[in-house]
N, C-alpha and C positions, 0 to 999 in steps of 0.2 A: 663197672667200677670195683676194684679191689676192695675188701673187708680191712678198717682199721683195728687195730690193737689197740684199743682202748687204754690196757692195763698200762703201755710201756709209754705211750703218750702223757700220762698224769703224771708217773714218775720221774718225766723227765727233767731236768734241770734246766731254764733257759739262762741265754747268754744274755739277753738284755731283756730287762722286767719290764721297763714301756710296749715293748715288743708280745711279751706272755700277755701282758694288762688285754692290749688290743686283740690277742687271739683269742682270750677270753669270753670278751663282747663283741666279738664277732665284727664282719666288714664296716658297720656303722663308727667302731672304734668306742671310745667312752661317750655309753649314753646319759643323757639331759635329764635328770630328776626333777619332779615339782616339790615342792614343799610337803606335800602329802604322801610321796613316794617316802621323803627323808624321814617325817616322822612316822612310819610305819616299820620304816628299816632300825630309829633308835629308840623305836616305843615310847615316842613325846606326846605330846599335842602338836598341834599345827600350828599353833600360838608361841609353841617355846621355840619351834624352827625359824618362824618369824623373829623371834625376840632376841634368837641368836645369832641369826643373822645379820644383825645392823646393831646392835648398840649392850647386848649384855654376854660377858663371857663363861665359857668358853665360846670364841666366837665359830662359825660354820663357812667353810668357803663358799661364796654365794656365787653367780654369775645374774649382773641385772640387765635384764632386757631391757630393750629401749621404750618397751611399753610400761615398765614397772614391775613386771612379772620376776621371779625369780627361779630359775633353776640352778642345777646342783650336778657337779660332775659325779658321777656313782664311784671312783677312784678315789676322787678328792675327801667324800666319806667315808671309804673305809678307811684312807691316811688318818683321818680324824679319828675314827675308832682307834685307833692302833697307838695315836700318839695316849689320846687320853686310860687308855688302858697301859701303858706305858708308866705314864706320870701316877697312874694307882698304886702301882708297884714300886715306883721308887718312896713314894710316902709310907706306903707300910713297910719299906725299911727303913726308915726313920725313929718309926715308931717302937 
């Protein structure tokens, strides 16, 4: 098997971001987060992920299983990240 080039592969620019997301996480595609994965990833409790999820805002994209269970697409968080750190910046130029 041929040695890749690491360096030129990162800097490469993709044509379609769905496309980089999935090469990212690899053949499984966007993996399934528990509630414990997500507050670990936004340094919450497991309590605020819960609470975010269903009834107080900012709310969290959830996925409910048909058992009750909740997981959490790992993309759809960092969008969350991204929006909310977004909307930081637009109020401190308000300010």
């Amino acid at each position: 098997m041929p040695a890749t080039d690491l360096s030129t592969v990162s800097k490469a620019q993709p044509e379609n971001p769905k496309r980089a997301l999935r090469a990212w996480y690899g053949q499984d595609g966007d993996p399934l987060l528990t509630a414990e994965d997500v507050a670990q990833r936004l340094n919450v409790t497991k309590d605020w992920v819960w609470d975010h999820s269903s009834r107080k805002a900012p709310y969290l994209p959830v996925i409910r299983m048909g058992d009750g269970t909740l997981r959490y697409r790992a993309s759809r968080i960092e969008e969350f990240i991204d929006e909310r750190e977004r909307l930081t910046q637009i109020r401190r130029k308000r300010a």
